[in-house]
C-alpha atoms as one frame of an Amber mdcrd trajectory, in Angstrom:
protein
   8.163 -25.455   5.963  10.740 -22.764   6.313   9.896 -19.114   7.548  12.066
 -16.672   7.096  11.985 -13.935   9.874  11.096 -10.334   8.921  13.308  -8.573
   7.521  13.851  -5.054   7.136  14.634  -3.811   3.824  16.118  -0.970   2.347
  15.059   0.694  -1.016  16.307   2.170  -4.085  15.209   3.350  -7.364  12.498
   1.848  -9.471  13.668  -0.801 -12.774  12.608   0.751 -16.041  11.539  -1.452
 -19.262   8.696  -2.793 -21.349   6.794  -6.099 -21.274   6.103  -8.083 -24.226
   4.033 -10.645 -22.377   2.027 -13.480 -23.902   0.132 -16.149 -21.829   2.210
 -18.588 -20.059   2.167 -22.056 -20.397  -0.091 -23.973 -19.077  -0.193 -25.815
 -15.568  -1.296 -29.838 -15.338  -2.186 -31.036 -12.276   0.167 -33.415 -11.103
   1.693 -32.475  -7.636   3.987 -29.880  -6.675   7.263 -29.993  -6.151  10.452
 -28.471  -4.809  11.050 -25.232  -3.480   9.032 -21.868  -3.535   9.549 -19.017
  -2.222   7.172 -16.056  -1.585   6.965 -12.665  -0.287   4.516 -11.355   1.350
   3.339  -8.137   3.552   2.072  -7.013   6.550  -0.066  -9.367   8.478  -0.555
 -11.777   5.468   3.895 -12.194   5.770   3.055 -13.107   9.328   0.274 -15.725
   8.753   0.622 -16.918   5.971   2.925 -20.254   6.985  -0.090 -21.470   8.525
  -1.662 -22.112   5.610   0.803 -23.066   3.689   1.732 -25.953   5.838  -1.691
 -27.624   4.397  -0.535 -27.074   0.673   2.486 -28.853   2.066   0.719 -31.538
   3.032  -1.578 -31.833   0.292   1.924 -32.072  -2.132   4.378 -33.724   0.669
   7.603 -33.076  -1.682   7.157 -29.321  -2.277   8.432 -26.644   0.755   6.794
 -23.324   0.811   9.484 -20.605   2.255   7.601 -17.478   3.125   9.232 -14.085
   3.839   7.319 -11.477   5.886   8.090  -8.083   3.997   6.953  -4.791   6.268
   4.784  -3.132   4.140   6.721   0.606   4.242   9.239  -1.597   2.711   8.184
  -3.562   0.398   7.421  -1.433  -3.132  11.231  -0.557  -3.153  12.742  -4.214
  -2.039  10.425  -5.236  -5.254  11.761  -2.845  -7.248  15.137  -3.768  -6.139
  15.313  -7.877  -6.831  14.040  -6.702 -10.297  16.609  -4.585 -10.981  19.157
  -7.387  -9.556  17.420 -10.340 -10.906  16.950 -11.329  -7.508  12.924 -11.681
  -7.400  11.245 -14.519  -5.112   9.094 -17.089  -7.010   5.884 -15.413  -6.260
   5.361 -12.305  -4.153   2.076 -10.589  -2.845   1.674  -6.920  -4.610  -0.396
  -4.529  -4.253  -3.392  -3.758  -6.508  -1.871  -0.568  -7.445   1.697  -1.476
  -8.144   0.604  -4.324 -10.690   0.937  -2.077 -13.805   4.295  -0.420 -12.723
   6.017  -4.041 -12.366   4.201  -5.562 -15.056   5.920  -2.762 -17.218   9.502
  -3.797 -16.421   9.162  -7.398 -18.034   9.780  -9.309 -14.575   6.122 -11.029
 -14.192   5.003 -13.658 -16.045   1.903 -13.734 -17.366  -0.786 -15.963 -15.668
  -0.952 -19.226 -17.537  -3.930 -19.663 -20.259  -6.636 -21.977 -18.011  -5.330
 -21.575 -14.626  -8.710 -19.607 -12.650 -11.367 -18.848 -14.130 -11.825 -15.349
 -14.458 -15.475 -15.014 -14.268 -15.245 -16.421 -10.636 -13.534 -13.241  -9.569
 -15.014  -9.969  -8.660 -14.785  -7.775 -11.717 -13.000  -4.623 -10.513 -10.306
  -7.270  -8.283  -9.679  -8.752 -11.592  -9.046  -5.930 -13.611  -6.499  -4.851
 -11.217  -4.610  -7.562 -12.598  -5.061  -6.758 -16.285  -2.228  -4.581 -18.245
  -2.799  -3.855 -21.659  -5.143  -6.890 -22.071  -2.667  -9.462 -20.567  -3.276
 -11.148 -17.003  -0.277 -10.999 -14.472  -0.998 -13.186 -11.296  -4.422 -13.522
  -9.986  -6.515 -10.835  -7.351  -5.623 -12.515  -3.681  -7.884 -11.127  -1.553
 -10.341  -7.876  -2.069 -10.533  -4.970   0.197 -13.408  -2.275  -0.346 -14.969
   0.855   1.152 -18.202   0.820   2.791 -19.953   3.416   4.870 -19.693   2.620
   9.007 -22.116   5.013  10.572 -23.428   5.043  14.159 -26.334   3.846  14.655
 -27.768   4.988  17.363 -26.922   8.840  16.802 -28.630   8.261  13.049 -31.682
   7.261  14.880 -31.482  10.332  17.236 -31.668  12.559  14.237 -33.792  10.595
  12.391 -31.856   9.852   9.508 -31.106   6.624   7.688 -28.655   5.357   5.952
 -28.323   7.325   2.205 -28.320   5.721  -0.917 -28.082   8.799  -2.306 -25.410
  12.449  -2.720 -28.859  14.316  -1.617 -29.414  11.655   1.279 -25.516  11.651
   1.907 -24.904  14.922   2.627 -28.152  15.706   4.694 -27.387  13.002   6.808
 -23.730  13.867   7.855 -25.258  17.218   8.730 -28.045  15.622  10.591 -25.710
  13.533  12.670 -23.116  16.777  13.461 -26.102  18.436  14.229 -27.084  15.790
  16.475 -23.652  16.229  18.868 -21.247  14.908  16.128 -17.852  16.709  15.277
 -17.650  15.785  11.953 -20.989  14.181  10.691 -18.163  11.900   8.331 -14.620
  11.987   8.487 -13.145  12.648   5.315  -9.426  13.109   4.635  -9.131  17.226
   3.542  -5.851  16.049   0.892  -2.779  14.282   1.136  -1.669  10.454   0.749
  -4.362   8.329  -1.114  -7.032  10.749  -0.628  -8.112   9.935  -4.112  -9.372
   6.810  -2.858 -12.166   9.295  -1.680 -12.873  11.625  -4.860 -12.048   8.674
  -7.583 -15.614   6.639  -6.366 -17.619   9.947  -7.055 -16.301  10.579 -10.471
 -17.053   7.186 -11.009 -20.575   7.507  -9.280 -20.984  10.743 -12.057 -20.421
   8.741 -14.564 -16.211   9.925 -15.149 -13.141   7.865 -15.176  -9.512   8.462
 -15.203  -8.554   7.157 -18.636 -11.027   7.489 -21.667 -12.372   4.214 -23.270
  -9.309   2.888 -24.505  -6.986   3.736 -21.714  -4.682   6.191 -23.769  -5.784
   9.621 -22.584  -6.471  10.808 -18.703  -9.930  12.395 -18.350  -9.427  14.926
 -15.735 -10.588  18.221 -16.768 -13.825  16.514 -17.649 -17.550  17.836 -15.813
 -17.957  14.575 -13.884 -14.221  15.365 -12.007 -15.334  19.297 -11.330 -18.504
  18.050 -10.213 -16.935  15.361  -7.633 -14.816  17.599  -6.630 -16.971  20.588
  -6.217 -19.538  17.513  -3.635 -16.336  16.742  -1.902 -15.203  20.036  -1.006
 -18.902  21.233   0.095 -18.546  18.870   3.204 -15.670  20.974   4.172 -17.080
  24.168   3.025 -20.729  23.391   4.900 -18.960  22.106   8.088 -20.247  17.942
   7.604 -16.564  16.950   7.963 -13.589  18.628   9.756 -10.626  19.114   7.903
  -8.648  16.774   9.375  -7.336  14.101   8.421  -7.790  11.186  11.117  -4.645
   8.468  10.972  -5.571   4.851  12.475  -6.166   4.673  16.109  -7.323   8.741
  16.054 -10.504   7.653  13.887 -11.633   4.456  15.959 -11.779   6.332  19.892
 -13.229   9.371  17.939 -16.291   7.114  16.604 -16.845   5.295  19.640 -16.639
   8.527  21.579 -18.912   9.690  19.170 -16.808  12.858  18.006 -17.341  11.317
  14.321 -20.348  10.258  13.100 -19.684   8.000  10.612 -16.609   7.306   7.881
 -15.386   5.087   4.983 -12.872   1.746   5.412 -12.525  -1.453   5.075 -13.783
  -4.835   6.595 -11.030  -4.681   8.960 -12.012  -1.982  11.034 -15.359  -4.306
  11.747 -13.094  -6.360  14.335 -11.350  -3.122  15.601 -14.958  -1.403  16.583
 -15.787  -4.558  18.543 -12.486  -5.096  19.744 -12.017  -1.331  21.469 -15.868
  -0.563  21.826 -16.347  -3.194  24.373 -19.766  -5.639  23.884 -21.930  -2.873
  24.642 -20.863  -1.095  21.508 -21.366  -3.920  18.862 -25.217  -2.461  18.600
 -24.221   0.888  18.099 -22.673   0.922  14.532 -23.594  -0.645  11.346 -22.390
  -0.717   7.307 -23.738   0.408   4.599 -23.042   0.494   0.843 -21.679   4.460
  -0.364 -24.248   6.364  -1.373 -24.405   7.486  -4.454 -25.161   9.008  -8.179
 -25.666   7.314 -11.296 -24.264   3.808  -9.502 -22.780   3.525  -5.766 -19.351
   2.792  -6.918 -16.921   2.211  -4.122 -13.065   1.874  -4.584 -11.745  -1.999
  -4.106  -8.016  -2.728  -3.400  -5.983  -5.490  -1.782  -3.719  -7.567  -2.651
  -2.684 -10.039  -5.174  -0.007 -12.643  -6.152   2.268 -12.695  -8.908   5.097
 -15.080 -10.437   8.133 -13.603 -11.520   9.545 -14.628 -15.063  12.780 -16.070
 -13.529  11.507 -17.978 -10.936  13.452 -21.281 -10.255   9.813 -22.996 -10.091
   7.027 -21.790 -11.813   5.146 -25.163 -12.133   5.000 -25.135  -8.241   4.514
 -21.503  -7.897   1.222 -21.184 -10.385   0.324 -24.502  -8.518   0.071 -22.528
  -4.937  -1.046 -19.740  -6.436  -4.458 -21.678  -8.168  -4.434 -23.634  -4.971
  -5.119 -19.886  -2.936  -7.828 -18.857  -5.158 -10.111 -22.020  -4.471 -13.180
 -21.026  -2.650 -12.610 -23.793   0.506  -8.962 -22.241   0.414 -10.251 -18.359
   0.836 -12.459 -19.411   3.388  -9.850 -20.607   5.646  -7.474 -18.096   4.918
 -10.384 -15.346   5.717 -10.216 -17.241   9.184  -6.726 -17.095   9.910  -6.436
 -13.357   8.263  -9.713 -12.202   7.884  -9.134 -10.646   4.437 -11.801 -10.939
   2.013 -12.095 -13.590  -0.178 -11.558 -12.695  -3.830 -13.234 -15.614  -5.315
 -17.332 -14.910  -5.400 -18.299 -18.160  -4.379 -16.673 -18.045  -1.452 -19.260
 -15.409   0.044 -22.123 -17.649  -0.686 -20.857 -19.648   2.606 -22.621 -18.714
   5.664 -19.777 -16.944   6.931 -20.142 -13.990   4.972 -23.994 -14.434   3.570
 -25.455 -14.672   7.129 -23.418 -12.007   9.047 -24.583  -7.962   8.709 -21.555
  -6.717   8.120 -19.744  -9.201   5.740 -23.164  -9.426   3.491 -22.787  -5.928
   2.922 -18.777  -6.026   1.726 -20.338  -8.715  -0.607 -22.621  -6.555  -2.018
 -20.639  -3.710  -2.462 -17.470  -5.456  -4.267 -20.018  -5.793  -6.950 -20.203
  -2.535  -7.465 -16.403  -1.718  -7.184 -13.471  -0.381  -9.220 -10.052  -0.169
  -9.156  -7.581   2.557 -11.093  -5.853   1.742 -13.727  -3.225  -0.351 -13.798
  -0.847   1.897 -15.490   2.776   1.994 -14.756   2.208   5.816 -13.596  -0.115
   5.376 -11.450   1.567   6.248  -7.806   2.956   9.910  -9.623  -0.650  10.917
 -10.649  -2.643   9.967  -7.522  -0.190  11.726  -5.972  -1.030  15.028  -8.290
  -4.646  14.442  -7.384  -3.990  14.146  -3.694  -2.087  17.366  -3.299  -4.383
  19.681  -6.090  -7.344  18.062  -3.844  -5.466  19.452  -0.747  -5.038  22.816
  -2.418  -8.901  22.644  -3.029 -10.855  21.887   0.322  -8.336  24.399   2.021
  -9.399  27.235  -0.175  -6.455  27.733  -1.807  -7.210  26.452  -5.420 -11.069
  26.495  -7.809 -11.714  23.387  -8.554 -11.458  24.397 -12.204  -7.492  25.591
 -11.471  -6.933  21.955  -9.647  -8.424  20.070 -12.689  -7.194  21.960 -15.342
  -3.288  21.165 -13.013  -3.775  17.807 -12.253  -4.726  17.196 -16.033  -1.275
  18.542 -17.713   0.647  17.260 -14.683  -0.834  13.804 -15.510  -0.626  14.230
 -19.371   3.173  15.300 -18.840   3.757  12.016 -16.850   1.735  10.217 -19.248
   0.390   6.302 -18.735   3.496   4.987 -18.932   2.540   2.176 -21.771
């Protein structure tokens, strides 16, 4: 097993080109062998060695090399071994950036046979999905839920909402119940779409129209998520401020927020820095919602690289990750989500209040499209949406901005 140390990367400008992608061939199921080397971020870089190590002994004459990649890093050092046909075998990516590095020709498609996509959570697997061909396979799922406190609900005598009606009376209820912000909600800026997308999907909206050639923006279901979003603002349920990590967890626990949307990881934090006498105060809910309770689902999956040196051993880890006995243990070393569905039947997830309700909600999740573009119009959307809960924009003037911005950037295929 070799690990190579973290390294710290420098960026440069993005590859440009076109895929013309078919499936790959297929994989048998003989063995593994040789050398493969992978890159991966953040705390999965860091970990990740220790589970490798079993794959290594499950195929004794294969060696998994795994590079740690810091994640403010890592789009551009992609971006980079493309452009110098330097790529690792297989490297993690993020759910967004699959249809920007798909684009340039570099991945190869997943091989015909090698998961079964039904097995995956719908809106993971699409994130994989460019133009109808399948590049890597969804690694692990991340999705937003609603953490709310408990006990200050049940001072005001709310409960959780299933509803826009129910949502917005009850982050009133708990401000008016001591609460700064009733929910903390992020006024604009850097991936604050991954707030407004879920209620234009909730409305019954989406970014592309039905056969991804066309971005819907100045469409009644985006005016009338943004007009819900920016009433929180406007009818003093949410501060506008935008709370980074570490602000948002003391601020809960102190009570100052009343609730907020994240991920499964900030289940561990709230224990962790709320102390045992905490645990009972806070809960998880599915977002409320409109015509469906939609909630945004990211992550991270793994790709192979056309010019890997060993694909046959690559695609062989890779399958070997998405087994369900293989996502359990890797939840317990990392705690992401699995992205496999069976893998939440295990007790684990099915028997634990919080998990169960991730479970739940990743069936009822969606992902942007994976469009080469994407990064350049989310970031439209995050500064028009800015422009909007300040007061300095309608919502009619951000839609109508954000829709020729995006149709001037176009999708990119």
């Amino acid at each position: 097993m070799g690990l190579v140390g973290v390294i710290a990367l420098t960026g440069c400008g993005r590859a440009e080109g076109g895929s013309t992608a078919t499936s790959g061939a297929a994989i048998d199921d003989r063995p593994a062998t040789g050398e493969v080397t992978v890159w991966a971020m953040g705390n999965e870089g860091e970990v990740l060695d220790q589970l490798a190590t079993k794959f290594e002994d499950e195929n004794p004459d294969v060696t998994i090399n795994v590079t740690a990649v810091p994640w403010d890093s890592a789009h551009d050092r992609i971006a980079t071994s493309i452009a110098g046909g330097e790529t690792p075998d297989i490297s993690m990516l993020g759910t967004t950036w699959v249809g920007e590095f798909a684009a340039t020709g570099a991945l190869e498609p997943t091989p015909e046979g090698l998961v079964d996509e039904a097995s995956f959570f719908e809106g993971s697997w699409s994130t994989a999905v460019v133009d109808d061909v399948v590049y890597g396979v969804p690694w692990y799922v991340d999705s937003r839920v609603l953490y709310y406190r408990t006990d200050l609900a049940e001072a005001a005598g709310v409960e959780a909402p299933t509803t826009w009606d129910e949502y917005k009376a009850f982050a009133l209820a708990l401000k008016g119940g001591g609460a700064t912000s009733g929910v903390s909600l992020p006024p604009g800026g850097f991936d604050s779409w991954q707030y407004v997308a879920p209620l234009v999907w909730q409305a019954g909206g989406d970014i592309l129209n039905e056969d991804g050639t066309e971005f819907t923006f100045d469409t009644p279901e985006w005016a009338e998520a943004f007009e819900f979003y920016k009433s929180f603002f406007d009818e003093g349920a949410s501060e506008a401020v935008r709370l980074e990590g570490g602000e948002i967890e003391q601020k809960f626990i102190d009570g100052s927020v009343g609730s907020f949307f994240s991920g499964p990881f900030h289940v561990g934090l709230l224990r962790e820095q709320g102390g045992p006498d905490f645990a009972d105060k806070f809960a998880v809910a599915q977002v409320p919602g409109a015509e469906t309770r939609t909630s945004f689902t990211g992550g991270g999956n793994l790709a192979v690289f056309g010019d890997s040196e060993n694909r046959d051993a690559s695609w062989k880890f890779v399958r070997w990750l998405s087994q369900p006995e293989t996502q359990l243990e890797w939840y317990d070393i990392s705690t992401d989500l699995p992205s496999v569905q069976a893998a939440f039947e295990d007790p684990i997830f099915a028997d634990d209040p919080y998990l169960s309700v991730f479970a739940a909600q990743l069936a009822d999740s969606k992902a942007p499209p994976a469009i080469p573009t994407w990064a350049q119009v989310s970031a439209v959307i995050d500064q028009e949406l800015e422009k909007v809960t300040r007061g300095d924009q309608t919502v009619d003037a951000a839609l109508k901005s954000i829709q020729e911005q995006a149709d001037t950037i176009g999708t990119g295929n």
